[in-house]
C-alpha angles and dihedrals in degrees: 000000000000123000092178082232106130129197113257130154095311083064089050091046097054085054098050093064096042095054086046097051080042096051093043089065092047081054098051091049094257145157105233119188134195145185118207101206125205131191121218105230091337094169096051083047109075125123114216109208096055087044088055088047086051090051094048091052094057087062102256116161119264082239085061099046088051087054102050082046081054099044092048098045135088098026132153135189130192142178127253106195113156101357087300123108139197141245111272117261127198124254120218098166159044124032109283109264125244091027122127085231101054109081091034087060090039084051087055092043098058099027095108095055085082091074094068096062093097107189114356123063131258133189121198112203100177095296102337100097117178116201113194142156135175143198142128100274103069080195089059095035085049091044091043089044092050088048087051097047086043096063096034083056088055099046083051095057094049085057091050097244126140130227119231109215108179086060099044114091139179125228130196111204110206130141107162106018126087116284114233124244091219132012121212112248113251102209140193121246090254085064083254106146112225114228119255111231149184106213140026137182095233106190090327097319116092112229125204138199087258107041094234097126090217085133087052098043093053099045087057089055087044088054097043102047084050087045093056089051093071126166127261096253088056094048092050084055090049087052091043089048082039095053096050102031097038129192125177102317129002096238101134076227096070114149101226082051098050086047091050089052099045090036090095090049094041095051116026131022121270101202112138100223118210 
């Protein structure tokens, strides 16, 4: 699913915070836990009446509402396969994708779910949403986190939004302190087990237990050395660009070009969200 909404410096930002929250209880010599949660479908999940009710408490005009129930009403949707397409079929849900309004009003939708994380911490970022807690007792940091993921399940739900378990996934940080033999499961409200895992594409940067970035860093060179083998069709555009913007040479493998064409995967995360 593409909501046309691409990661830029609010999504480096949100790292950010999260690696330093992440990093500090490293410092501190201490187990730190997350959940990666992921929505099944959540932009085609909204429900449009409590979307409109989160928009009128946070004070927007009844013109405005009458707009955005406008704006969400009457739509259709239909399927092209082979040159053929279908009869039109109306749409009662969810914020049109690809729209620059859709994951600002999915932000809004789900912005109170924050406040049932209890005591861990939690940061949305459209529908990337990162559960974590830390402390010295892994048994404490694994119980509080449980609690936590208990009640988010339960705010979720009452937005009609669907967890997707096979792609949320749990993650233990450590570097220096002993490894466990055996970690305690953390599980859905349905019984289901989340997988256990050692690296995660958080919002575009791989993240791993450690906190070493080795995954991350790989996967750049990996993009990079695929990125300098262009096709033809793409090096015919450098020497075009070359030829009217010229450096030093007009080579389309100059070497200021290359680095103007690698720089946004070099420096923020290119990951499209929705």
């Amino acid at each position: 699913m593409q909501s046309g909404f691409r990661a830029g410096h609010g999504c480096t930002s949100a790292t950010l915070k999260v690696l330093n929250d992440i990093l500090t209880a490293i410092d501190k010599k201490h187990y730190c836990a997350a959940v990666f949660i992921d929505l099944a479908k959540a932009f085609d999940s909204v429900n449009h009446h409590i979307l409109t009710g989160r928009l009128d408490s946070l004070g927007f005009s009844n013109d405005c509402l009458a707009w955005f129930t406008n704006y969400f009403s009457d739509r259709v949707q239909c399927v092209k396969s082979e040159g053929l397409l279908s009869g039109p079929l109306a749409v009662s849900m969810g914020v049109p994708q690809g729209s620059i309004l859709g994951p600002t009003l999915f932000s809004v939708y789900i912005n109170e779910v924050a406040l049932a994380a209890g005591e861990s911490l939690i940061h949305l970022y459209a529908d990337d949403t990162i559960l974590y807690t830390s402390g010295p007792s892994l048994d404490t940091v694994l119980t509080t986190l449980q609690a936590s993921f208990n009640a988010i399940q339960l705010s979720f739900r009452g937005l009609q939004l669907l967890l997707n378990t096979s792609k949320t996934k749990c993650m233990l940080f450590n570097r220096s302190l002993p490894a466990p033999t055996r970690l305690s499961n953390i599980t859905t409200l349905d019984g289901s087990d989340l997988e256990y895992v050692d690296n995660y594409k958080y919002l575009g940067v791989w993240l791993d237990c450690k906190l070493s970035f080795q995954t991350h860093i790989k996967h750049l060179q990996s993009k990079v050395k695929s990125r300098k083998r262009l096709p033809i069709s793409q090096q015919s555009i450098l020497h075009s660009c070359c030829q009217t913007y010229p450096c030093k040479t007009d080579h389309p493998t100059n070497p200021r070009l290359w680095r103007c064409h690698l720089q946004n995967s070099l420096q923020y995360p290119t990951q499209q969200i929705g």
